[in-house]
KEVO-739886 format. One record per atom (N, C-alpha, C, CB): chain; residue number from 1; x, y, z. Coordinates in steps of 0.001 Angstrom, whole numbers. Glycine has a CB too. Layout:
{node 'A',NUM,{X,Y,Z}};
...
END
This chain:
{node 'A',1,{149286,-74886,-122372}};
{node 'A',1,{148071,-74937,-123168}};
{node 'A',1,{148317,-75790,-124421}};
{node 'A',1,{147606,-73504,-123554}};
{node 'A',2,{147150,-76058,-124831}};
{node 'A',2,{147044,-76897,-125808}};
{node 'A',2,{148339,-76311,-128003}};
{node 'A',2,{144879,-76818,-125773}};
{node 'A',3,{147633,-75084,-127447}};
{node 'A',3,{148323,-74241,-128536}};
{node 'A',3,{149834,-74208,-128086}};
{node 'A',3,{147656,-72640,-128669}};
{node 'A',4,{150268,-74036,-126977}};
{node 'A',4,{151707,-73947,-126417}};
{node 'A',4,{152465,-75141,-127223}};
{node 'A',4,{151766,-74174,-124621}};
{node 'A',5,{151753,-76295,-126825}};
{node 'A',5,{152455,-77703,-127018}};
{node 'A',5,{152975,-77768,-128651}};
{node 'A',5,{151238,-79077,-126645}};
{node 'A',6,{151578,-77150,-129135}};
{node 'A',6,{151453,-77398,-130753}};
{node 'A',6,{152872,-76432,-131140}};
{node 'A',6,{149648,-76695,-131599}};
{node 'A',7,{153177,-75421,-130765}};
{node 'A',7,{154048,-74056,-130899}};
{node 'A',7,{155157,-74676,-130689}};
{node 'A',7,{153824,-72751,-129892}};
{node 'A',8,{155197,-75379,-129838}};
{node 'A',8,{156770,-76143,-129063}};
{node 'A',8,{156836,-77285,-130060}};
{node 'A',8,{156668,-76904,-127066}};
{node 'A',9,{156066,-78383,-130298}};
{node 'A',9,{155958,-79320,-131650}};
{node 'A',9,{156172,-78920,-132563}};
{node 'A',9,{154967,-79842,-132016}};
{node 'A',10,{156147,-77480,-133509}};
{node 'A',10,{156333,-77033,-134474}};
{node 'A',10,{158131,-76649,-134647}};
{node 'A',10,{155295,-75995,-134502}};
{node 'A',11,{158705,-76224,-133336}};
{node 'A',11,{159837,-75692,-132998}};
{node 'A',11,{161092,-77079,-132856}};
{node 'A',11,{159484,-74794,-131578}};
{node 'A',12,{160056,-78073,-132436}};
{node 'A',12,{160865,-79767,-131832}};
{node 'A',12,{161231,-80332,-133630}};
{node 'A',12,{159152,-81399,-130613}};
{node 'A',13,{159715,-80156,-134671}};
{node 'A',13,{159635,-80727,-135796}};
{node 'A',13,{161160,-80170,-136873}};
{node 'A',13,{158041,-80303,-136334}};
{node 'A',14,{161356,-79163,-136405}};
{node 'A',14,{162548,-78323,-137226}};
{node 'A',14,{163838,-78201,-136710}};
{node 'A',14,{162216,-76937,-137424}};
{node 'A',15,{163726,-78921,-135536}};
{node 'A',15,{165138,-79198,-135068}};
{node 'A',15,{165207,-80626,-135961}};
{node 'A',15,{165370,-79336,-133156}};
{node 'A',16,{163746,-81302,-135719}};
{node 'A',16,{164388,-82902,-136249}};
{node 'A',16,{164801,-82498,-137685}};
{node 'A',16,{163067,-84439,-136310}};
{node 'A',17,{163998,-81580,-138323}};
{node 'A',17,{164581,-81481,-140010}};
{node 'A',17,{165909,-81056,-139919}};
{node 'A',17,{163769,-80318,-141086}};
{node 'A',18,{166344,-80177,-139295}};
{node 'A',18,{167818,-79623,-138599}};
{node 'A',18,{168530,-80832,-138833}};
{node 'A',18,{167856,-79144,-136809}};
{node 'A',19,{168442,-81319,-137810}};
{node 'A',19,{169235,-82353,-137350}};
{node 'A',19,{169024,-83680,-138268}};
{node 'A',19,{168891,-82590,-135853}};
{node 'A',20,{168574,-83752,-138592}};
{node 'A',20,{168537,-85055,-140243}};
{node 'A',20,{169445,-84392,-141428}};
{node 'A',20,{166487,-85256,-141215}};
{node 'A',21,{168810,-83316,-141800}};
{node 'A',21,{169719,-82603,-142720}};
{node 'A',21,{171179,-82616,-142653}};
{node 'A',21,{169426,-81375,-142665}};
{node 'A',22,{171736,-81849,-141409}};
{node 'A',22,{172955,-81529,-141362}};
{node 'A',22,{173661,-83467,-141156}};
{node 'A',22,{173174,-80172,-139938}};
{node 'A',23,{172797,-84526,-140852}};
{node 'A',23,{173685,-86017,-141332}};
{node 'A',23,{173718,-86349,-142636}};
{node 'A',23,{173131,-87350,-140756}};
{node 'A',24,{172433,-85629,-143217}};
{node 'A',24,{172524,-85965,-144446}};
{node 'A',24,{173579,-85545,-145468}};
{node 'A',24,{171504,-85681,-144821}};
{node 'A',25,{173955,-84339,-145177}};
{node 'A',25,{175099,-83364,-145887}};
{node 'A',25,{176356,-83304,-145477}};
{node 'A',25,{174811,-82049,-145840}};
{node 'A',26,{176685,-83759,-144495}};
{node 'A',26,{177819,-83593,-143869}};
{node 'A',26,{178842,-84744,-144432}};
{node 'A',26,{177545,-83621,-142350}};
{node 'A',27,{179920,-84690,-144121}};
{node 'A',27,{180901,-84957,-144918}};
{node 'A',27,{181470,-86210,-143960}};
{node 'A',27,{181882,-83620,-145262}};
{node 'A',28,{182118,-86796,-144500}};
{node 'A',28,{182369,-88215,-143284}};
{node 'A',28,{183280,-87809,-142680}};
{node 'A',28,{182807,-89798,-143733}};
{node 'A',29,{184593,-86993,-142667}};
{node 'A',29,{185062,-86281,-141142}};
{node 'A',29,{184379,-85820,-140393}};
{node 'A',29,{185796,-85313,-141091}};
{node 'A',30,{183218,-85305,-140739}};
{node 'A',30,{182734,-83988,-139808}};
{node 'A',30,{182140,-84511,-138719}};
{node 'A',30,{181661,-82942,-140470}};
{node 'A',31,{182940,-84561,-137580}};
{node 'A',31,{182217,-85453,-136093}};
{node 'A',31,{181684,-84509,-135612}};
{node 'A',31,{183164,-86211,-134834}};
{node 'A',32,{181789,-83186,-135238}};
{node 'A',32,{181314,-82005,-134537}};
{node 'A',32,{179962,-81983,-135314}};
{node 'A',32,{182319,-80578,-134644}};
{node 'A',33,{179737,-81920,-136829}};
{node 'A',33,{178487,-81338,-137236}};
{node 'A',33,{177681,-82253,-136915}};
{node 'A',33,{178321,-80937,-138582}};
{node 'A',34,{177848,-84129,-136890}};
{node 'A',34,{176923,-85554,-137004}};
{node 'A',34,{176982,-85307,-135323}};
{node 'A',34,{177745,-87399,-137894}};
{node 'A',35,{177915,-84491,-134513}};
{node 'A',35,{177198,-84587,-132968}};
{node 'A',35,{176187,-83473,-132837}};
{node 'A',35,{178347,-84389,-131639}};
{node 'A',36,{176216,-82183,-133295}};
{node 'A',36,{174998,-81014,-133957}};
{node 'A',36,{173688,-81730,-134171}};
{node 'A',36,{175436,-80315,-135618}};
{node 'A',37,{174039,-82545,-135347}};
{node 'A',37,{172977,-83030,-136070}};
{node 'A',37,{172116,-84245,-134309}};
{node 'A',37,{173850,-84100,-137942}};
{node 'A',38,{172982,-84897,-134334}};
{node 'A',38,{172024,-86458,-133257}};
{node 'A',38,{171840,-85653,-132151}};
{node 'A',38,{173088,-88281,-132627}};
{node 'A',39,{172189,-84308,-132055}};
{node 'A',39,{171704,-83959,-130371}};
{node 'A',39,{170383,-83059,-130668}};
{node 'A',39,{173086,-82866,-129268}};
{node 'A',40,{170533,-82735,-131873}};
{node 'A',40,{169062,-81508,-132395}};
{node 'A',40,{167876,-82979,-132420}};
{node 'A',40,{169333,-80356,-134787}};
{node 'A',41,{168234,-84162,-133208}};
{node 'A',41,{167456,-85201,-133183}};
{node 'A',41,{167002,-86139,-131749}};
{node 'A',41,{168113,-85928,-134094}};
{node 'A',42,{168173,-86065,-130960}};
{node 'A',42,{167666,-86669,-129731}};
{node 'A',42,{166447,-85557,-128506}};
{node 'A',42,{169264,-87103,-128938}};
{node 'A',43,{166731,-84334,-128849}};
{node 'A',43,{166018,-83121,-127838}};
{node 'A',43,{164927,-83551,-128989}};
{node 'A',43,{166762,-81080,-127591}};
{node 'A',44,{164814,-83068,-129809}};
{node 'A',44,{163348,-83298,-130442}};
{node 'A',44,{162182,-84334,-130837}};
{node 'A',44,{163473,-82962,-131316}};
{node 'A',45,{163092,-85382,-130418}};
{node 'A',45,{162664,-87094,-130633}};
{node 'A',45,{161635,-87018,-129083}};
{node 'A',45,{164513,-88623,-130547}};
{node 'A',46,{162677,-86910,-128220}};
{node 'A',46,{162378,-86683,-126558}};
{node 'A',46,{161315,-85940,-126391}};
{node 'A',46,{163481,-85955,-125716}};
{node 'A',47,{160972,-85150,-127218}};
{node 'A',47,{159653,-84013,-126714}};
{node 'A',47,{158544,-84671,-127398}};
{node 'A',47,{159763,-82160,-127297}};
{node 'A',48,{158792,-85084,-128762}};
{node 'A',48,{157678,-85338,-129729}};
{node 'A',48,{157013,-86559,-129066}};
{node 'A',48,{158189,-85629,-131331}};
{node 'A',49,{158083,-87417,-128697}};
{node 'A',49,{157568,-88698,-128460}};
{node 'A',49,{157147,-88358,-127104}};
{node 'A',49,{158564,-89958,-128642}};
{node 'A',50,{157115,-87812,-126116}};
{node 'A',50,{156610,-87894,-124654}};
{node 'A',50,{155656,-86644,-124568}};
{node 'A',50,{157909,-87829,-123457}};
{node 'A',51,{155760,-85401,-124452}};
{node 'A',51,{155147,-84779,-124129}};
{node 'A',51,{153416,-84038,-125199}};
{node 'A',51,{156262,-84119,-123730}};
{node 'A',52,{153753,-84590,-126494}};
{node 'A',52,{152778,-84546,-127316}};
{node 'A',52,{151815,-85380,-127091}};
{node 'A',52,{153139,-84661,-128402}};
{node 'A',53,{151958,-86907,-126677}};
{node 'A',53,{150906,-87204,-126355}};
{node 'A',53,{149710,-86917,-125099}};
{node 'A',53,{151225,-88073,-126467}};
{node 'A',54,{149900,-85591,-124767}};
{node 'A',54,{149139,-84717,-123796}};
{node 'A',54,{147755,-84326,-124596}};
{node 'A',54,{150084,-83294,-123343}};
{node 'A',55,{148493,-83932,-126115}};
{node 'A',55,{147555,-83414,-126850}};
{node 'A',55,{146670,-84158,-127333}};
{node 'A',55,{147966,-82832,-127680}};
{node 'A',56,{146759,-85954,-127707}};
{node 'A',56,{145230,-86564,-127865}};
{node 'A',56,{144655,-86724,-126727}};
{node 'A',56,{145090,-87890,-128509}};
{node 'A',57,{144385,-86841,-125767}};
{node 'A',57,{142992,-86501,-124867}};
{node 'A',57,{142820,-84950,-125224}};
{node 'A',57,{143178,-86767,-122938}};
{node 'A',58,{143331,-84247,-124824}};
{node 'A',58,{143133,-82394,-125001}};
{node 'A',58,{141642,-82614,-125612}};
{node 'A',58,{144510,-81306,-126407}};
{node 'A',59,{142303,-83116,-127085}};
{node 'A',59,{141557,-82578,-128295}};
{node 'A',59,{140218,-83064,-128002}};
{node 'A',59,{142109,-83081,-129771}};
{node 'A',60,{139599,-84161,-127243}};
{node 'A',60,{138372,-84734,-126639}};
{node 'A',60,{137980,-84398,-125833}};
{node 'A',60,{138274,-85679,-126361}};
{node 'A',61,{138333,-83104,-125064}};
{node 'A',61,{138221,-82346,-123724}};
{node 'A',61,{137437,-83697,-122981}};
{node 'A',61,{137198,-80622,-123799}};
{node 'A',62,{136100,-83725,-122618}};
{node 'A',62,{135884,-84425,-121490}};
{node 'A',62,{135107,-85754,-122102}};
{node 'A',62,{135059,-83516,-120368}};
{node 'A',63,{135151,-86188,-123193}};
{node 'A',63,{135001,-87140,-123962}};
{node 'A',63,{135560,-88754,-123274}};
{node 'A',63,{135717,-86617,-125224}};
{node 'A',64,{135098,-89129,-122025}};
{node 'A',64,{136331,-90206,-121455}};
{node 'A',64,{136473,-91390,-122546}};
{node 'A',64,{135877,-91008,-119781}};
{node 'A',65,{135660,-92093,-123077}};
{node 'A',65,{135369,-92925,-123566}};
{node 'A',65,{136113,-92805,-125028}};
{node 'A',65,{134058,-93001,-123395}};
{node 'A',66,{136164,-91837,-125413}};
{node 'A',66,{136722,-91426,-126663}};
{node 'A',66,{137952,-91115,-126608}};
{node 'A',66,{136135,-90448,-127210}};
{node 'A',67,{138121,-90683,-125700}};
{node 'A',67,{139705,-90084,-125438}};
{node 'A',67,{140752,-91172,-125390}};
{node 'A',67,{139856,-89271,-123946}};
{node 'A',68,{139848,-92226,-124596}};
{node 'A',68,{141001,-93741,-124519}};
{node 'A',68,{140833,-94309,-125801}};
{node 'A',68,{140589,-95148,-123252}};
{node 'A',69,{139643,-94094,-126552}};
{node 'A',69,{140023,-95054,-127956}};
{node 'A',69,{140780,-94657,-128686}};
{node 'A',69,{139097,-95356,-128872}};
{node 'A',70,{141150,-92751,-128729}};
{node 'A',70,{141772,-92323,-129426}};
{node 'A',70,{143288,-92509,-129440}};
{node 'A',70,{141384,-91370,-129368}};
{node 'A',71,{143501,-92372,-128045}};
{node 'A',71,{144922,-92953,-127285}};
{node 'A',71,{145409,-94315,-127782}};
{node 'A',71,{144694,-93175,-125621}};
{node 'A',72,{144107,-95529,-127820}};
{node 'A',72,{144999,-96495,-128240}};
{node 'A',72,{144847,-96506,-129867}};
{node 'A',72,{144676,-97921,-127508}};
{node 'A',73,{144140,-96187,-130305}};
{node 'A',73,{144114,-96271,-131844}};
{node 'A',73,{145837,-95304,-132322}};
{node 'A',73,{142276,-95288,-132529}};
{node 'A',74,{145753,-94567,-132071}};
{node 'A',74,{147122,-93681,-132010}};
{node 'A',74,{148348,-94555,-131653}};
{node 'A',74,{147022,-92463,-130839}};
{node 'A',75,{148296,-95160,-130812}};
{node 'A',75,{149039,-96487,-129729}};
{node 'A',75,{149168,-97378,-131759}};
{node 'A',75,{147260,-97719,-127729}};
{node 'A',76,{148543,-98158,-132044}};
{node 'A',76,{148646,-98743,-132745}};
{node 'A',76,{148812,-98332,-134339}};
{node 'A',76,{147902,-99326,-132363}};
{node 'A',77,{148292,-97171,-134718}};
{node 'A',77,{148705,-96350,-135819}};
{node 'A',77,{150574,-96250,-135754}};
{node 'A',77,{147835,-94723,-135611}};
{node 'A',78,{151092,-95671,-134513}};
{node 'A',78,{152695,-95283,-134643}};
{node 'A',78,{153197,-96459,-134457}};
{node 'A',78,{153382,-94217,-133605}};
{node 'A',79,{152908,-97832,-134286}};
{node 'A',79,{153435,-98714,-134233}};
{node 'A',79,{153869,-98900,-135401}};
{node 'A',79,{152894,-99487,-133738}};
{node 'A',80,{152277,-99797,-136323}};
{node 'A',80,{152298,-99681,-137951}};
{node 'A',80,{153302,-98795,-138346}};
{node 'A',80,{150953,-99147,-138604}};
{node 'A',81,{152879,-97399,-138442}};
{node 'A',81,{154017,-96749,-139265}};
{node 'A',81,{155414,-96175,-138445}};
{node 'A',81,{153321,-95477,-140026}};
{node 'A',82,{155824,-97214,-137635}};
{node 'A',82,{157503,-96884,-136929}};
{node 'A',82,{157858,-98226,-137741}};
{node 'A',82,{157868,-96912,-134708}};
{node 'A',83,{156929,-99633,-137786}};
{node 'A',83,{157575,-100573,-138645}};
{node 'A',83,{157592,-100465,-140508}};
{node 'A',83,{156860,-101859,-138175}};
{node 'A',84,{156558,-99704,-140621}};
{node 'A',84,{156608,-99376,-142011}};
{node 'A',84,{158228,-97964,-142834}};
{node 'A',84,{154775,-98665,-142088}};
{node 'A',85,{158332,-97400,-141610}};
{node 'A',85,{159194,-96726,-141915}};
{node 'A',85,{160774,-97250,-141320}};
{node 'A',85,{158690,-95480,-141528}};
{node 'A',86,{160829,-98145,-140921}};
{node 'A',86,{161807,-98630,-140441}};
{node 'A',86,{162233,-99919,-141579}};
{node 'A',86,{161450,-98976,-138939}};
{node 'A',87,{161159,-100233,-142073}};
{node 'A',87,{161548,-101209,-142830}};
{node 'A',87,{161838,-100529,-144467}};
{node 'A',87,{160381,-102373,-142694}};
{node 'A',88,{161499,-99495,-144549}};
{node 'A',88,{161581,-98195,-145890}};
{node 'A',88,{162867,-97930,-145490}};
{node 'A',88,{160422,-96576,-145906}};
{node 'A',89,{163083,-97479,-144590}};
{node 'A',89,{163987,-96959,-144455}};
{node 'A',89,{165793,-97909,-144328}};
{node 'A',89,{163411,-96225,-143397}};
{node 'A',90,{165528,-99066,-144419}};
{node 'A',90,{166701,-100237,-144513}};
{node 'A',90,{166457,-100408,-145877}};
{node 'A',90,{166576,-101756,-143545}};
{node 'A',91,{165319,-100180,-146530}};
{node 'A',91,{165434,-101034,-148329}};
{node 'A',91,{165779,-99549,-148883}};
{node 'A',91,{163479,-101998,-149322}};
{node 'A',92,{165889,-98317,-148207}};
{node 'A',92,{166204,-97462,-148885}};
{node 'A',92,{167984,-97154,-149076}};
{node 'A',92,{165395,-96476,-148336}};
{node 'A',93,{168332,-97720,-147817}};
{node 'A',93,{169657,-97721,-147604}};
{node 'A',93,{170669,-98894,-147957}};
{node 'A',93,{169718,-97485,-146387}};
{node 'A',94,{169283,-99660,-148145}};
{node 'A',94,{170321,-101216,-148996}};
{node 'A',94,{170334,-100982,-150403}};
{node 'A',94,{169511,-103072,-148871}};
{node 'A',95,{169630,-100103,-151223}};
{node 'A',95,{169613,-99752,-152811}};
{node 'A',95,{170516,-98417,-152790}};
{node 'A',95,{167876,-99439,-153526}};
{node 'A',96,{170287,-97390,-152070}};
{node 'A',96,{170375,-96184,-152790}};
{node 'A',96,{171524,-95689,-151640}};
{node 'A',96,{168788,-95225,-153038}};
{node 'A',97,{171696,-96001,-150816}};
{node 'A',97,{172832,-95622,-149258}};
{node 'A',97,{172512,-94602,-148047}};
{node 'A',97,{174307,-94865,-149774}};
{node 'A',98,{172954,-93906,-147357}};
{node 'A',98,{172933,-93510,-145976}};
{node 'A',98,{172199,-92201,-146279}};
{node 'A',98,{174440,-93398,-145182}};
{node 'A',99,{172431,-91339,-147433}};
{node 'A',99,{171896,-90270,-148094}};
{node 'A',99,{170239,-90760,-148349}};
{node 'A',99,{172835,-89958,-149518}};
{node 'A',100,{170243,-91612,-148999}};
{node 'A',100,{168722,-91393,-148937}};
{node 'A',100,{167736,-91796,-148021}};
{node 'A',100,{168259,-91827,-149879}};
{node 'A',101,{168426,-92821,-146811}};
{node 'A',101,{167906,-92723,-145704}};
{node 'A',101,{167909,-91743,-144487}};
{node 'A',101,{168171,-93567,-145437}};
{node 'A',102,{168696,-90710,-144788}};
{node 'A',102,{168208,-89230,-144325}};
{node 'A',102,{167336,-88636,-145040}};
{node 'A',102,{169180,-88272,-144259}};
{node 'A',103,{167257,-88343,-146519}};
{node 'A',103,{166004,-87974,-146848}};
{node 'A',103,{164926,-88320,-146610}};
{node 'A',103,{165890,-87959,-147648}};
{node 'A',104,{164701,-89551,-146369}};
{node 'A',104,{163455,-90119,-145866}};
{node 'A',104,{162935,-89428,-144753}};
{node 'A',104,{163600,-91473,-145508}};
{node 'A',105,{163931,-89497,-143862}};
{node 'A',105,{163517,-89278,-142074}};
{node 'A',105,{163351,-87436,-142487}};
{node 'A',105,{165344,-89877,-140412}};
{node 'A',106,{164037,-87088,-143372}};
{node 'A',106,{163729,-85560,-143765}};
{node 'A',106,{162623,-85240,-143937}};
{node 'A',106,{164232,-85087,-144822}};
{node 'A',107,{161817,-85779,-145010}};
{node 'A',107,{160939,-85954,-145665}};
{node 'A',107,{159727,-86102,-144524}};
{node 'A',107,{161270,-87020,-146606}};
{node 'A',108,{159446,-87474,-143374}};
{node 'A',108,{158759,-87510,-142890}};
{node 'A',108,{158818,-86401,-141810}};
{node 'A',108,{158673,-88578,-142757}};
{node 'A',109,{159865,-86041,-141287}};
{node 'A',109,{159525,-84867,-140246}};
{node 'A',109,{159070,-83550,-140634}};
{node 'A',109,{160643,-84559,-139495}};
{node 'A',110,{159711,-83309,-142225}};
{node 'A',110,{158533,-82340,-142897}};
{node 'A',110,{156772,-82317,-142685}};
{node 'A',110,{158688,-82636,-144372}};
{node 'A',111,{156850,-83631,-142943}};
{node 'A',111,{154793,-83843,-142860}};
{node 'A',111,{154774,-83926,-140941}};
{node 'A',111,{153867,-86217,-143947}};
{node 'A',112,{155614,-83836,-140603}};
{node 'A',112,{154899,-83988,-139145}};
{node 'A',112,{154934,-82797,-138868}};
{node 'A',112,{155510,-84863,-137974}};
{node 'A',113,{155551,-81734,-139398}};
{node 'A',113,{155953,-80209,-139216}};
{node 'A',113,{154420,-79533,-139854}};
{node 'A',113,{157650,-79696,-140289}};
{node 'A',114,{153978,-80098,-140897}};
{node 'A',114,{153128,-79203,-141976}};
{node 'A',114,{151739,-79766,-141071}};
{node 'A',114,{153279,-79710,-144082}};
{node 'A',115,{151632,-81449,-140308}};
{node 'A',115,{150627,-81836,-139633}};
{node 'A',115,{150614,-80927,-138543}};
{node 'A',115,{150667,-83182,-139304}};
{node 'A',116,{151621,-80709,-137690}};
{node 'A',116,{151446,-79614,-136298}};
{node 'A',116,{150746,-78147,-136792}};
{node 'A',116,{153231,-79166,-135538}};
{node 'A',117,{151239,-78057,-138072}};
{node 'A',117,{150939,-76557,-138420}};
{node 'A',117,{149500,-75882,-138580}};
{node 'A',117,{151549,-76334,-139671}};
{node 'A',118,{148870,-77330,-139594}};
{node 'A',118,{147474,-77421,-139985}};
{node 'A',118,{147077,-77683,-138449}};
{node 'A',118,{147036,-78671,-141230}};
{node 'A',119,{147292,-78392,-137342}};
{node 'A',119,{146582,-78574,-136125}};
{node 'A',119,{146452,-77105,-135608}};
{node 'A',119,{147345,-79592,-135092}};
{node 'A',120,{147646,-76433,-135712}};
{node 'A',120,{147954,-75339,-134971}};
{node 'A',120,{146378,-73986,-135498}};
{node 'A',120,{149902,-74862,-135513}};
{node 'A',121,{146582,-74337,-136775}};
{node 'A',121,{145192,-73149,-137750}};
{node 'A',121,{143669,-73678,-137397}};
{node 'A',121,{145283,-73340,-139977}};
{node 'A',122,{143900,-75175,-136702}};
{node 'A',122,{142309,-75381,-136500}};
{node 'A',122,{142288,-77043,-136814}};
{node 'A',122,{141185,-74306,-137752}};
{node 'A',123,{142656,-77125,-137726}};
{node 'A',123,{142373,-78146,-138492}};
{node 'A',123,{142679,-79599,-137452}};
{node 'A',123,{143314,-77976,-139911}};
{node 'A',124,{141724,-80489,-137647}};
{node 'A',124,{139961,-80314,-138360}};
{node 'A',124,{139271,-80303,-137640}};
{node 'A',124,{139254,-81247,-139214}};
{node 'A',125,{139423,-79639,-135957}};
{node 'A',125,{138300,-78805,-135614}};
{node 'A',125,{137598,-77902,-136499}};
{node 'A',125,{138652,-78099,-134691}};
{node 'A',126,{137669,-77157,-137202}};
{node 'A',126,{137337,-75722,-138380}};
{node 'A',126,{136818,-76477,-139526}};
{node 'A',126,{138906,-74633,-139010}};
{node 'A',127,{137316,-77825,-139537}};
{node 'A',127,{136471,-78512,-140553}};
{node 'A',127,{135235,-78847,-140564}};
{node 'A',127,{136855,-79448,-140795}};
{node 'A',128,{133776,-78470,-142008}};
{node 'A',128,{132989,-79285,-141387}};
{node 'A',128,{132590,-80374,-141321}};
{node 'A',128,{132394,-79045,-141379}};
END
């Protein structure tokens, strides 16, 4: 179900904070914790990115026409911001180093955590 996915997205979003965190903190021996950390990030990368997009048609139930614009508008939104954050994320690490380009990726999987959450309460179906 639609709520399932959102429940499982909420659970995927906090492995990625998991798993960003513990690269961010970890100490430059620590190979066991940076393999912790990229395997919590690769299982949760893998779900977010494939099986979430189930949920834009959902949300248009039988809307055909809408459902594909939404799909590609979405299509071209994560493009924009995979190059906007990819390119943040090299000027963050060419000024400030490897630490604050984990905060970043911290930072954004927070708002994708707090976005699943607000989806999960309604929002903005419940909106009027």
């Amino acid at each position: 179900t639609t709520r399932g996915l959102l429940l499982a997205s909420c659970v995927a979003w906090s492995g990625m904070i998991l798993g960003y965190s513990l690269l961010w903190v970890r100490a430059r021996d620590s190979h066991y914790l940076a393999l912790v950390g990229v395997g919590l990030f690769g299982v949760a990368y893998s779900f977010l990115s494939t099986a979430l997009w189930i949920l834009i048609p959902n949300t248009f139930c039988s809307g055909g026409d809408c459902s594909t614009a939404a799909v590609s508008l979405t299509y071209v939104a994560m493009s924009f911001g995979m190059f906007v954050s990819n390119v943040s994320a090299g000027a963050l690490h060419d000024a400030l180093g490897y630490g604050a380009t984990c905060a970043w990726f911290v930072l954004l999987s927070c708002c994708g955590m707090a976005l699943s959450v607000a989806l999960m309460q309604g929002f903005p179906l419940a909106a009027p």
